[in-house]
Predicted model as a PDB file, atoms N, CA, C, CB and O in Angstrom, pLDDT in the B-factor column:
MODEL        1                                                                  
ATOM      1  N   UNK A   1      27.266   4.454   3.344  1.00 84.00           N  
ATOM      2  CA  UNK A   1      25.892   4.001   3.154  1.00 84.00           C  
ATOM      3  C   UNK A   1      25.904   2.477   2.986  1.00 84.00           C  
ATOM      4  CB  UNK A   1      25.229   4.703   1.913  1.00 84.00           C  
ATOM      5  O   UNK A   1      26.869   2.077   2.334  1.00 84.00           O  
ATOM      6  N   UNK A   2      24.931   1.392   3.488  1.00 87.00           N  
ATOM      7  CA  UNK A   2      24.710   0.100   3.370  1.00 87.00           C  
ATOM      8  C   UNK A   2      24.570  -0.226   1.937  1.00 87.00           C  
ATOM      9  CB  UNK A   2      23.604  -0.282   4.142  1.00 87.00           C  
ATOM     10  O   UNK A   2      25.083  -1.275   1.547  1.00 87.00           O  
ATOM     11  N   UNK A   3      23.973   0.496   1.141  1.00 87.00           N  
ATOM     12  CA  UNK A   3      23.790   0.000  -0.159  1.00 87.00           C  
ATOM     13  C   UNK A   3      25.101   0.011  -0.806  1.00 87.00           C  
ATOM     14  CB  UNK A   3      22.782   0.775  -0.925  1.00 87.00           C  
ATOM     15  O   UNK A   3      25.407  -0.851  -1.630  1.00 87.00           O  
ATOM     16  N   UNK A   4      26.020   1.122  -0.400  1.00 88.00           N  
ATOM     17  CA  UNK A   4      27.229   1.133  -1.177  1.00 88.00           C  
ATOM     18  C   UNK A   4      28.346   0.246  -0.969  1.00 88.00           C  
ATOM     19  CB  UNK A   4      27.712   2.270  -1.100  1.00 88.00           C  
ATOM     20  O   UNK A   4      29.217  -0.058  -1.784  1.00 88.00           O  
ATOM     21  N   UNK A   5      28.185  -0.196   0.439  1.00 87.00           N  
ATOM     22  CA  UNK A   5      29.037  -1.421   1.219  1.00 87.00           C  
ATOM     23  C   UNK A   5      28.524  -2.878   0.343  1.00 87.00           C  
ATOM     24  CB  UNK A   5      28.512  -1.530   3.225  1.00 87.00           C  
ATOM     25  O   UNK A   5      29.237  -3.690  -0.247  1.00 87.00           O  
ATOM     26  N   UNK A   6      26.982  -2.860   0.511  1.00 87.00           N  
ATOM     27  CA  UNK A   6      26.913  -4.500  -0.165  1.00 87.00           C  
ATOM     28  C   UNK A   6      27.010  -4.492  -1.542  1.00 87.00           C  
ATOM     29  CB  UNK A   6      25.502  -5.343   0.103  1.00 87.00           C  
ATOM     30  O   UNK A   6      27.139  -5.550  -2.158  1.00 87.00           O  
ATOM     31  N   UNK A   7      26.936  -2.761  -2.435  1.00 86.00           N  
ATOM     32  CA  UNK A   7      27.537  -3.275  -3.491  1.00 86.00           C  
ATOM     33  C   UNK A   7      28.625  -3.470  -4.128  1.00 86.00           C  
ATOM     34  CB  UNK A   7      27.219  -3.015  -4.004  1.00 86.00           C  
ATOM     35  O   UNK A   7      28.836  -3.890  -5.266  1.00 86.00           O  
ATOM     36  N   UNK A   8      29.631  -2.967  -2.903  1.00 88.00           N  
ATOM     37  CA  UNK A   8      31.268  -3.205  -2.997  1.00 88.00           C  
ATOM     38  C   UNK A   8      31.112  -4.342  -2.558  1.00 88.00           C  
ATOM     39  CB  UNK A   8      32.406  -2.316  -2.180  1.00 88.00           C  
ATOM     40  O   UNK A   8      31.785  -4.939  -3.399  1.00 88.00           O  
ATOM     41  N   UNK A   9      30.565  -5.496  -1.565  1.00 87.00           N  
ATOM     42  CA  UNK A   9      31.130  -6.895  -1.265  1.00 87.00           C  
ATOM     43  C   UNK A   9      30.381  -8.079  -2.211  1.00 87.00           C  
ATOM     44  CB  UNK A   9      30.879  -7.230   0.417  1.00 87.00           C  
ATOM     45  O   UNK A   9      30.511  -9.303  -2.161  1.00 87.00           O  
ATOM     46  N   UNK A  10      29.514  -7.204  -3.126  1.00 86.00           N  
ATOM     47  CA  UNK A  10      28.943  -8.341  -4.098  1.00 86.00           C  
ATOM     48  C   UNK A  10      29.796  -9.000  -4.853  1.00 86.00           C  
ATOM     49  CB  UNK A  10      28.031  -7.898  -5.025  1.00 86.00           C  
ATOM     50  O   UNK A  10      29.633 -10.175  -5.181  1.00 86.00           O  
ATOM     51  N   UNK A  11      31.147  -8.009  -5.312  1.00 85.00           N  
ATOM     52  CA  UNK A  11      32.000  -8.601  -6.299  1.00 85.00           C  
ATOM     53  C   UNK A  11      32.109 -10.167  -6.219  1.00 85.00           C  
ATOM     54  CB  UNK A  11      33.355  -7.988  -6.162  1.00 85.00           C  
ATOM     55  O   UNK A  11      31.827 -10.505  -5.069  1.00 85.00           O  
ATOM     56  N   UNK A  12      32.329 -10.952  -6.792  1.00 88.00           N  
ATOM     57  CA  UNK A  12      32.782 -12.490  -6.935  1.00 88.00           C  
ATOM     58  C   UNK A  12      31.767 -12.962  -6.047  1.00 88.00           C  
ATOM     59  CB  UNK A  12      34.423 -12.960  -6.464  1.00 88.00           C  
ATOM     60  O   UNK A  12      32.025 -13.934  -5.337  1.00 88.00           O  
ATOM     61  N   UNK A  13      30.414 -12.292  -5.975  1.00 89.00           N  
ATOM     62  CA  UNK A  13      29.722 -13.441  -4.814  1.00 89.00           C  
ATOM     63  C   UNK A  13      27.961 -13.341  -5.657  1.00 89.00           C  
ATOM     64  CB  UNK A  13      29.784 -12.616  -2.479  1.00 89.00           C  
ATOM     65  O   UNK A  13      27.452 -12.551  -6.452  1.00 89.00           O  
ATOM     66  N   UNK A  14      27.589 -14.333  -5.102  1.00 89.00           N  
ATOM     67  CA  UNK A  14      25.927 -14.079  -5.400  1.00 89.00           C  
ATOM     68  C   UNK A  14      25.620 -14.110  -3.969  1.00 89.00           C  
ATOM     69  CB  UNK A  14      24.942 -15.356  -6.417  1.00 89.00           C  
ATOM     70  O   UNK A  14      25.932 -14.903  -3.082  1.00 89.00           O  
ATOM     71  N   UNK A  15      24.704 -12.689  -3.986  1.00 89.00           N  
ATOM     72  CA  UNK A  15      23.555 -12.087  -2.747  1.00 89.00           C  
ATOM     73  C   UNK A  15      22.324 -12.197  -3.099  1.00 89.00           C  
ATOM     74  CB  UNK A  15      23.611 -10.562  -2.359  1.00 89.00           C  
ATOM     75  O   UNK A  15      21.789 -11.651  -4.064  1.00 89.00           O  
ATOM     76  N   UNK A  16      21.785 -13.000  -2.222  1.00 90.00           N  
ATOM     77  CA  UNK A  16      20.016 -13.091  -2.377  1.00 90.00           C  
ATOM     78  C   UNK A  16      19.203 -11.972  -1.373  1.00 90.00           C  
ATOM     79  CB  UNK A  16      19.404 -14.856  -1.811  1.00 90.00           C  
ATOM     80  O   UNK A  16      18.785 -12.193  -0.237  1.00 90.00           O  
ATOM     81  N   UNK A  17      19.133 -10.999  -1.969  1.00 90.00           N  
ATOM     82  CA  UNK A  17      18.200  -9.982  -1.239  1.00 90.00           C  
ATOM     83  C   UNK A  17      16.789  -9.823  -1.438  1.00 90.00           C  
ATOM     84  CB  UNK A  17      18.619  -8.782  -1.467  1.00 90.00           C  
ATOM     85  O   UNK A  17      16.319  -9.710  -2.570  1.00 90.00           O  
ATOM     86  N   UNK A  18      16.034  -9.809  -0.320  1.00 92.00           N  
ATOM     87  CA  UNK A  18      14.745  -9.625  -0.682  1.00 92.00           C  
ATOM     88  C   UNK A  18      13.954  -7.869  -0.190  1.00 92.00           C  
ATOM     89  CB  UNK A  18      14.018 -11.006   0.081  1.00 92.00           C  
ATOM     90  O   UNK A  18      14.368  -7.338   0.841  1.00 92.00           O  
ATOM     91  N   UNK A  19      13.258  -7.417  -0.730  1.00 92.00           N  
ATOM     92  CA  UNK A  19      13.196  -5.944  -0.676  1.00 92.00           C  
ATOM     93  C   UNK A  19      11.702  -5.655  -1.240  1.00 92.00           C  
ATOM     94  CB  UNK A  19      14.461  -5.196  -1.613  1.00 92.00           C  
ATOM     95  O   UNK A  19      11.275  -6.122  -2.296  1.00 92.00           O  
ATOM     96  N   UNK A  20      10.935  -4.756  -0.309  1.00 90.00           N  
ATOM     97  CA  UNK A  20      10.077  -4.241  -0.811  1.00 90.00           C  
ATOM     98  C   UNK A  20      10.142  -2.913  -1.624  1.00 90.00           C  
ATOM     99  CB  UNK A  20       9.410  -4.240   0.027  1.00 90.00           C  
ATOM    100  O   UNK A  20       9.119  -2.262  -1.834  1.00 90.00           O  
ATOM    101  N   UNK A  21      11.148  -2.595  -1.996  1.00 89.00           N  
ATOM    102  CA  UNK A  21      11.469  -1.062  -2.267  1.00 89.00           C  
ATOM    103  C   UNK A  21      12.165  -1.456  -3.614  1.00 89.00           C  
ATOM    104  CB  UNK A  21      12.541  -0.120  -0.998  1.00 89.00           C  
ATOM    105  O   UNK A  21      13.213  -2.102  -3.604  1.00 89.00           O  
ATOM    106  N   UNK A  22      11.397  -0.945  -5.080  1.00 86.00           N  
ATOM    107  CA  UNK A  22      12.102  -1.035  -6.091  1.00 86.00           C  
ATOM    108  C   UNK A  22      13.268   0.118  -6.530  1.00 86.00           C  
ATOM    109  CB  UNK A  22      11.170  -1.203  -6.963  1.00 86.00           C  
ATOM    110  O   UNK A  22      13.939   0.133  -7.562  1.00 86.00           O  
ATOM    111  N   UNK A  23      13.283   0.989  -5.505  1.00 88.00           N  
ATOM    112  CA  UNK A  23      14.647   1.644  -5.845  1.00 88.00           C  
ATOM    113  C   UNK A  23      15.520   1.004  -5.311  1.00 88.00           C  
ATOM    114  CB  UNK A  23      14.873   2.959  -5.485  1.00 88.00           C  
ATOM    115  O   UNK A  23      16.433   1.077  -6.134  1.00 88.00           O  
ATOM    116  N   UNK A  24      15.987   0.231  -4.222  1.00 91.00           N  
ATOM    117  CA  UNK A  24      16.638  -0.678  -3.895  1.00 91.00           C  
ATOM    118  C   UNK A  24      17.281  -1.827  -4.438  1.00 91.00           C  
ATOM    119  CB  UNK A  24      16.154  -0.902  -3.321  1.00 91.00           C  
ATOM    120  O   UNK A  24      18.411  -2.255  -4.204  1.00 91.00           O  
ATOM    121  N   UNK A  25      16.442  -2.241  -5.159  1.00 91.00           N  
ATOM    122  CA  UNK A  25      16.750  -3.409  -6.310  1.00 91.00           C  
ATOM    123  C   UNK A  25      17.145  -3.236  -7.453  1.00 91.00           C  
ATOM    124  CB  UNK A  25      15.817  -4.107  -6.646  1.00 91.00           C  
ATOM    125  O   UNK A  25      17.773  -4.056  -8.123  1.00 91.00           O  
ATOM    126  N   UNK A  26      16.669  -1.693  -7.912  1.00 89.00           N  
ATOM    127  CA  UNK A  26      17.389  -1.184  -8.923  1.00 89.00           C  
ATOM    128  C   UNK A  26      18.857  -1.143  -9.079  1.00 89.00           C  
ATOM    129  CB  UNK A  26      17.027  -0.116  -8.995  1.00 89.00           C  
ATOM    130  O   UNK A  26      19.624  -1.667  -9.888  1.00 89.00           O  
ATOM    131  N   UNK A  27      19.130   0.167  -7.370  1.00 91.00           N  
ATOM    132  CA  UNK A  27      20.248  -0.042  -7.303  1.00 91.00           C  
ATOM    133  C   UNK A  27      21.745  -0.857  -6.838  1.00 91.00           C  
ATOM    134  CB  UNK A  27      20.098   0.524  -7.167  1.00 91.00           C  
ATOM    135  O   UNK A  27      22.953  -0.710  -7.024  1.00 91.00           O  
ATOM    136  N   UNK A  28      20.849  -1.768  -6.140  1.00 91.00           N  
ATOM    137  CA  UNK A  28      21.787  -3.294  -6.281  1.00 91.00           C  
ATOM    138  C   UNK A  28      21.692  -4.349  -6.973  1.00 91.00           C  
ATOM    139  CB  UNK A  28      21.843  -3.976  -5.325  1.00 91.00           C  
ATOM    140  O   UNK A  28      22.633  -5.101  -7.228  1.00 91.00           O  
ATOM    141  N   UNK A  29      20.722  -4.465  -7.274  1.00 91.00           N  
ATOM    142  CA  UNK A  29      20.114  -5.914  -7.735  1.00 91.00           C  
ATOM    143  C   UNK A  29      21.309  -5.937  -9.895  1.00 91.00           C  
ATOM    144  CB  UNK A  29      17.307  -5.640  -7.846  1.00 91.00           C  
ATOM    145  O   UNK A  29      21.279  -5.078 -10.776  1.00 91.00           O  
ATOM    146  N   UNK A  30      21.987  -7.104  -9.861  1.00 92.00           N  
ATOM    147  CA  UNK A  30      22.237  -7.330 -11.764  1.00 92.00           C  
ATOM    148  C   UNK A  30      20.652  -7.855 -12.267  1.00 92.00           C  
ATOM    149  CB  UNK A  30      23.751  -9.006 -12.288  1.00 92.00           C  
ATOM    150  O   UNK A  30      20.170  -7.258 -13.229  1.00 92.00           O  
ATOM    151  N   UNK A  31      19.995  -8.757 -11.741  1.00 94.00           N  
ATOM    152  CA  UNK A  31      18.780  -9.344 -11.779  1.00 94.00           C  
ATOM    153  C   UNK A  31      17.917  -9.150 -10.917  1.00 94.00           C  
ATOM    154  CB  UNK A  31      18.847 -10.410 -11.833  1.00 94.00           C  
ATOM    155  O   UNK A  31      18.167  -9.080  -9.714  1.00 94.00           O  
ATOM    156  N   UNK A  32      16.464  -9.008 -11.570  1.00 94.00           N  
ATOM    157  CA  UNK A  32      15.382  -8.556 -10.537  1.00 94.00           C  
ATOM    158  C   UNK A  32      14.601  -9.787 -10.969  1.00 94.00           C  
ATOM    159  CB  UNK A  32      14.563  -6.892 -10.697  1.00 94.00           C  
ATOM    160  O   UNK A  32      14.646 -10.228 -12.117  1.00 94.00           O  
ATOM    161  N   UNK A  33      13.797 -10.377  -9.869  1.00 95.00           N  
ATOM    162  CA  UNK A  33      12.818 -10.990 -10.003  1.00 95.00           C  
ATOM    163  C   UNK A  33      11.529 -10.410  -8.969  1.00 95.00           C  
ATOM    164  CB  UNK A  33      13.283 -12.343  -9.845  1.00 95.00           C  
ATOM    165  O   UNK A  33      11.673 -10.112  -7.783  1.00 95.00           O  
ATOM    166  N   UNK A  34      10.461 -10.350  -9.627  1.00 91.00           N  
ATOM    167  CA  UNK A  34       9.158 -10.247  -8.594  1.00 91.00           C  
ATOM    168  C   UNK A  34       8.148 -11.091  -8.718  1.00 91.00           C  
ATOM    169  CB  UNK A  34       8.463  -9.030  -8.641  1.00 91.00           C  
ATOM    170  O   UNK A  34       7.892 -11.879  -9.629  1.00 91.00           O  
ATOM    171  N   UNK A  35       7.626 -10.875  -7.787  1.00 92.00           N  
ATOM    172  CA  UNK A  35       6.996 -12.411  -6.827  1.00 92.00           C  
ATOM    173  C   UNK A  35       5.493 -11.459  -6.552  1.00 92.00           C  
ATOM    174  CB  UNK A  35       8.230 -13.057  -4.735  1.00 92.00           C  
ATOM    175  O   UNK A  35       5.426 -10.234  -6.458  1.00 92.00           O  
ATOM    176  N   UNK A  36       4.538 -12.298  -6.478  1.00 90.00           N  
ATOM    177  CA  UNK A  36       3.293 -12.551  -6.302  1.00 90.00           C  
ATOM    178  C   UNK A  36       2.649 -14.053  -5.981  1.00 90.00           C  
ATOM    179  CB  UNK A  36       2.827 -12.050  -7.370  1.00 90.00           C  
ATOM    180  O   UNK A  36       2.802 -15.037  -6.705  1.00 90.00           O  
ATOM    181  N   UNK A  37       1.884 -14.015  -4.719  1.00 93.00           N  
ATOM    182  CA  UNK A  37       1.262 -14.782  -4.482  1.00 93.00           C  
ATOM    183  C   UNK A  37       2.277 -16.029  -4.631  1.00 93.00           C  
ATOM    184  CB  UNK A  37       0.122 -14.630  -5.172  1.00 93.00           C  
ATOM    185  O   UNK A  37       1.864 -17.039  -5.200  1.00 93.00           O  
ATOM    186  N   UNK A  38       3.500 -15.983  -4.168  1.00 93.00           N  
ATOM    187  CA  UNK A  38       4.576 -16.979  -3.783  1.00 93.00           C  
ATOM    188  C   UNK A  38       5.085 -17.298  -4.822  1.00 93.00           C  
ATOM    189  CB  UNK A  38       4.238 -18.138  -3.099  1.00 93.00           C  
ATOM    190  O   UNK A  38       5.683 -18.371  -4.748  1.00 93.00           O  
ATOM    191  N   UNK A  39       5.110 -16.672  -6.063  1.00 95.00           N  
ATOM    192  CA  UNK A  39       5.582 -17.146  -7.478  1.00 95.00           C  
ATOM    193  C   UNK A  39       6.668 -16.029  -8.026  1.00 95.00           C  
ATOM    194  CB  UNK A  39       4.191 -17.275  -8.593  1.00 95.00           C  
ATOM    195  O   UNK A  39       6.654 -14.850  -7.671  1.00 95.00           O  
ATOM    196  N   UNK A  40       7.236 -16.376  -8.584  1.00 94.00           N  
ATOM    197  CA  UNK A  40       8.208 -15.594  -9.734  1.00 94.00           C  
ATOM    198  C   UNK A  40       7.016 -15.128 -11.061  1.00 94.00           C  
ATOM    199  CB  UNK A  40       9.697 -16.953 -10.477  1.00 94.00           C  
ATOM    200  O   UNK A  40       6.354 -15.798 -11.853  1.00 94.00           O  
ATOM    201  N   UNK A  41       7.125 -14.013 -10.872  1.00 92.00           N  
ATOM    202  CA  UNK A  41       6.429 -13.346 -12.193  1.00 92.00           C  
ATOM    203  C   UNK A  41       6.653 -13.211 -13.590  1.00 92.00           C  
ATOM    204  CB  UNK A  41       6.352 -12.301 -12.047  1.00 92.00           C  
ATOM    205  O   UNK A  41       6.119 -13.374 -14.687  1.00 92.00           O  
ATOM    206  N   UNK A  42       8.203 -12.655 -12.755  1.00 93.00           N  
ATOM    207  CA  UNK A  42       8.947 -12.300 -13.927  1.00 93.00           C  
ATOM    208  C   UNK A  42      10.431 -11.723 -13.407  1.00 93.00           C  
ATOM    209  CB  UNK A  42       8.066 -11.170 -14.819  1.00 93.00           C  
ATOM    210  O   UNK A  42      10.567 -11.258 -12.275  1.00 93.00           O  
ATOM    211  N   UNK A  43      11.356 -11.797 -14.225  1.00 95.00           N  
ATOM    212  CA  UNK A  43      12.947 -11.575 -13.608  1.00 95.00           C  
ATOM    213  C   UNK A  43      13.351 -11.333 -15.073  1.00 95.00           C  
ATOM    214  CB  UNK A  43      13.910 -13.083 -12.638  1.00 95.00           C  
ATOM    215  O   UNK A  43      12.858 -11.748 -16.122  1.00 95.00           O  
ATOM    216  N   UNK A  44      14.588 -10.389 -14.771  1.00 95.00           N  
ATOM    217  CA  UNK A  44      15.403  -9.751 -15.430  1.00 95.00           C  
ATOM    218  C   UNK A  44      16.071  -8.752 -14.841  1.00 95.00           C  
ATOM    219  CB  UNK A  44      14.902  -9.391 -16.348  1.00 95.00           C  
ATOM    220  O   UNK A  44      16.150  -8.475 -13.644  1.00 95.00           O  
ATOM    221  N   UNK A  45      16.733  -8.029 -16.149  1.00 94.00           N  
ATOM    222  CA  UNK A  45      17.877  -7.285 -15.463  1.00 94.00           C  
ATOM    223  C   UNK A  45      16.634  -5.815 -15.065  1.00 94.00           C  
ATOM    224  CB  UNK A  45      19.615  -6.896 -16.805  1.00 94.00           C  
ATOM    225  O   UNK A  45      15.410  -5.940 -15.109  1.00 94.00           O  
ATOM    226  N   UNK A  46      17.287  -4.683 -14.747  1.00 89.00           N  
ATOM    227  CA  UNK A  46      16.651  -3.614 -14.190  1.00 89.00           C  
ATOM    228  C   UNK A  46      15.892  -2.768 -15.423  1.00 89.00           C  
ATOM    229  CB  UNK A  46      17.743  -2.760 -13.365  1.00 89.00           C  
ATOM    230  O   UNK A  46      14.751  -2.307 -15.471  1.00 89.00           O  
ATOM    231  N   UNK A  47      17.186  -2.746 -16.581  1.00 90.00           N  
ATOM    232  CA  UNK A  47      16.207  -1.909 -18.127  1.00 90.00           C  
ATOM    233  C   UNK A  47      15.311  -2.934 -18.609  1.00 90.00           C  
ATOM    234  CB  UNK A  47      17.293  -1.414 -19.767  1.00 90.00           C  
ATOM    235  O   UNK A  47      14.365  -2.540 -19.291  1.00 90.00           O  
ATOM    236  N   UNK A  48      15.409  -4.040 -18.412  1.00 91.00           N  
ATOM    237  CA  UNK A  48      14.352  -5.152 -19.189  1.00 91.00           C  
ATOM    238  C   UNK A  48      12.955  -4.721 -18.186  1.00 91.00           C  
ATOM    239  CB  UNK A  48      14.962  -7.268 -19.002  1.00 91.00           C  
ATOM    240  O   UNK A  48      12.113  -4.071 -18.806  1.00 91.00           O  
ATOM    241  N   UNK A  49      12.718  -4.928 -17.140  1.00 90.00           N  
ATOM    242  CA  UNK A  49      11.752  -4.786 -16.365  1.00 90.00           C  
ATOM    243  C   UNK A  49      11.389  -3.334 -16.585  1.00 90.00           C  
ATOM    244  CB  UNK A  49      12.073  -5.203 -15.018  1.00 90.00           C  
ATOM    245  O   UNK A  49      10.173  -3.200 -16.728  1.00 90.00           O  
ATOM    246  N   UNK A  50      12.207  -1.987 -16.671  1.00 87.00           N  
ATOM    247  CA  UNK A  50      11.786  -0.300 -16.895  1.00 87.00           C  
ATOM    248  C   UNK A  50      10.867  -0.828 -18.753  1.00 87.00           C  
ATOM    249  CB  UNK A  50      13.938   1.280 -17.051  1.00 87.00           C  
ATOM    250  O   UNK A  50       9.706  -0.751 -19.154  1.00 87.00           O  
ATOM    251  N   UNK A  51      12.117  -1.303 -19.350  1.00 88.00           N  
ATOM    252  CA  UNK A  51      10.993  -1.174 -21.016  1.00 88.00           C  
ATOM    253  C   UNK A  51       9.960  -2.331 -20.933  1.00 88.00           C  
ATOM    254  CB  UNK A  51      12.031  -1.533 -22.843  1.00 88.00           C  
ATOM    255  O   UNK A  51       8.982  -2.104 -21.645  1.00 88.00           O  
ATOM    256  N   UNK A  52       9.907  -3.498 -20.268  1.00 88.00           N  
ATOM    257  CA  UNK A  52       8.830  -4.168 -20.485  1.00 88.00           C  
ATOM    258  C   UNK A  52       7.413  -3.107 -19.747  1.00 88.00           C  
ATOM    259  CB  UNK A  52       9.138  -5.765 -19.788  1.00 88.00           C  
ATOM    260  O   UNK A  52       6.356  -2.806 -20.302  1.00 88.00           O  
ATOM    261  N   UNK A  53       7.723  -2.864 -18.842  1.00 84.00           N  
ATOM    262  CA  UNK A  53       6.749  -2.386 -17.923  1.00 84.00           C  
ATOM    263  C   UNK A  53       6.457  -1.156 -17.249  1.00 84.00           C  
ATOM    264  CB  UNK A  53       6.824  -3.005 -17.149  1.00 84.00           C  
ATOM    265  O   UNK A  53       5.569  -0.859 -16.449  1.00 84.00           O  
ATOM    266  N   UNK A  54       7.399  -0.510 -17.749  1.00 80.00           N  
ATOM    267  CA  UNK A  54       7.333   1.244 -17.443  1.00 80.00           C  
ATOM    268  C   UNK A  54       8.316   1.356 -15.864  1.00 80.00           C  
ATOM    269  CB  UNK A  54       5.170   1.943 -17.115  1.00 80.00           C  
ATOM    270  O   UNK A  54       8.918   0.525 -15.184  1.00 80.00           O  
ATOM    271  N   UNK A  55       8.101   2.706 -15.769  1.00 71.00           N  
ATOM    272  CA  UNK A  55       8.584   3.141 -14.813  1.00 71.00           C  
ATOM    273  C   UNK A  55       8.056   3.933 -13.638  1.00 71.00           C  
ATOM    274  CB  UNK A  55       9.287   3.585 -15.263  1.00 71.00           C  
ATOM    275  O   UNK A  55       8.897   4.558 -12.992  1.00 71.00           O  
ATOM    276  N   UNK A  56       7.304   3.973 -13.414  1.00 69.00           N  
ATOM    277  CA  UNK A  56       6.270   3.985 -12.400  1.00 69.00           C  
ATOM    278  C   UNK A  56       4.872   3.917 -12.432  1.00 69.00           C  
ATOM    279  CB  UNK A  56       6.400   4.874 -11.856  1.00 69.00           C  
ATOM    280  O   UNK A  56       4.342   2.998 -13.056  1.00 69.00           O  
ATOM    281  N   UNK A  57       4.349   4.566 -11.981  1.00 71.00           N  
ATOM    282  CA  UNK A  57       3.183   5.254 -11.706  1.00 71.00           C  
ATOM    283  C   UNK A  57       2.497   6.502 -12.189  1.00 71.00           C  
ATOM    284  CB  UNK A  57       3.285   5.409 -10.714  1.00 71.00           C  
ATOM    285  O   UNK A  57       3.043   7.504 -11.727  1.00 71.00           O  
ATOM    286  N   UNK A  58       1.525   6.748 -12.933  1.00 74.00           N  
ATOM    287  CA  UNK A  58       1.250   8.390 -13.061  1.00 74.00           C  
ATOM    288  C   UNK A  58       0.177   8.333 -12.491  1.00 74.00           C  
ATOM    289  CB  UNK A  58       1.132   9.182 -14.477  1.00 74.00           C  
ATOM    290  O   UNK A  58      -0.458   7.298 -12.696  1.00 74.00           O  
ATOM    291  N   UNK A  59      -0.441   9.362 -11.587  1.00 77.00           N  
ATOM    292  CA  UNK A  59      -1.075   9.526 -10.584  1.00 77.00           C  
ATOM    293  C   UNK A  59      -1.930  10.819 -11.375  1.00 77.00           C  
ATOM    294  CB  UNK A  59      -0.141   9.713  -9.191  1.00 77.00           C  
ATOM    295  O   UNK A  59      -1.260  11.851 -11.363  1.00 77.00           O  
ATOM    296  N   UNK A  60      -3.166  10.950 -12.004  1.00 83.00           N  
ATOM    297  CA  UNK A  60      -4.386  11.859 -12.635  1.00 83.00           C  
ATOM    298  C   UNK A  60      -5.492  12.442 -11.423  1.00 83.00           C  
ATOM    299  CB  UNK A  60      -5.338  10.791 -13.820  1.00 83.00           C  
ATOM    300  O   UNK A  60      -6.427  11.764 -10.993  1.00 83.00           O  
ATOM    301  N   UNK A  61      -5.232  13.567 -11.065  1.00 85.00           N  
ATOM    302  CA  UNK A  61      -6.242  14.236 -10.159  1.00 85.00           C  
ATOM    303  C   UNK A  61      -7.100  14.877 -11.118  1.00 85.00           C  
ATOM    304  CB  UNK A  61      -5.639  15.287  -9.083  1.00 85.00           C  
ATOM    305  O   UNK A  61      -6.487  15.492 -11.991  1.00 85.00           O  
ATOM    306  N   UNK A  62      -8.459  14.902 -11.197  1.00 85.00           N  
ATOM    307  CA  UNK A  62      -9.504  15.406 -11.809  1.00 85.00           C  
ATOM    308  C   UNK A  62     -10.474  16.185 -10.724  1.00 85.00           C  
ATOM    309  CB  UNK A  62     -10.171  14.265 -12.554  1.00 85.00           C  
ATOM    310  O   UNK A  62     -10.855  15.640  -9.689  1.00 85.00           O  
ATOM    311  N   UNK A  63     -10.759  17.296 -11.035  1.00 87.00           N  
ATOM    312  CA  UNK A  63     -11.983  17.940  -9.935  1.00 87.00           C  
ATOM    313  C   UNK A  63     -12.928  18.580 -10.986  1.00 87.00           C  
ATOM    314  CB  UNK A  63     -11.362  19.316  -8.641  1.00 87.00           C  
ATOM    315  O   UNK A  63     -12.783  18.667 -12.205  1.00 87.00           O  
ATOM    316  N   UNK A  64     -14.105  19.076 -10.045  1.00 84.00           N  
ATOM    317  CA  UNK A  64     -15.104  19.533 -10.757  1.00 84.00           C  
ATOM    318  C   UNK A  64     -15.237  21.253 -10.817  1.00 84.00           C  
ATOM    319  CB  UNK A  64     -16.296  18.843 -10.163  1.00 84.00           C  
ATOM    320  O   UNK A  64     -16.053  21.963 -11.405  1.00 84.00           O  
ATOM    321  N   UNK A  65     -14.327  21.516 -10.139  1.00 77.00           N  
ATOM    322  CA  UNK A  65     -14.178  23.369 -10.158  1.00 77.00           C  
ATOM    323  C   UNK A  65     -14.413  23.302  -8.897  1.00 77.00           C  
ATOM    324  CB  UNK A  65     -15.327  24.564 -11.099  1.00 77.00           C  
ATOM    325  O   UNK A  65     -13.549  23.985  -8.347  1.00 77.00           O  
ATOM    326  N   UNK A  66     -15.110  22.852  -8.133  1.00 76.00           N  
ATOM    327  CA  UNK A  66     -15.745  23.211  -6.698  1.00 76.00           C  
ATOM    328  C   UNK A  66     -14.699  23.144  -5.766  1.00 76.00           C  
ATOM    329  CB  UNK A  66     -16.922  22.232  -6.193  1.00 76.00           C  
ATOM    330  O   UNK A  66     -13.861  22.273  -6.000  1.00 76.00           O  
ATOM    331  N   UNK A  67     -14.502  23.964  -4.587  1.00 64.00           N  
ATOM    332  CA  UNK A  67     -13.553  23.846  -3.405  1.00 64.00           C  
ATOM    333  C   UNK A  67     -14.403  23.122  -2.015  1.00 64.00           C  
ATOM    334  CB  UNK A  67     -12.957  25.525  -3.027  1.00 64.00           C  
ATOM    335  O   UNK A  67     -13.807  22.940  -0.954  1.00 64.00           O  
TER     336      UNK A  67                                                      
ENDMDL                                                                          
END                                                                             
């Protein structure tokens, strides 16, 4: 797998990856930074960003009984 290759050739190196996919960055990234509107938001490691800010999404479907 590619992810497992660049995270065997990261050793002794810094990789600047850019990624729309936060499972991706999770699983390579030591440091995450995200960007908005051409800026750094905020950066840290992967648990700093899960406890500052959660971990996903919860998604609430509500209906009224009707089909």
């Amino acid at each position: 797998m590619l992810w497992d290759k660049l995270k065997e050739f990261k050793e002794n190196r810094i990789i600047i990856l850019t990624t729309h996919f936060m499972e991706e960055a999770d699983y390579l990234g030591d440091r995450i930074a995200i960007m908005g509107d051409g800026r750094i938001k905020t950066c840290g490691t992967s648990m700093f960003l899960k406890n500052r800010f959660g971990v996903g999404y919860t998604l609430d479907i509500f209906t009224d009984g009707n089909d």
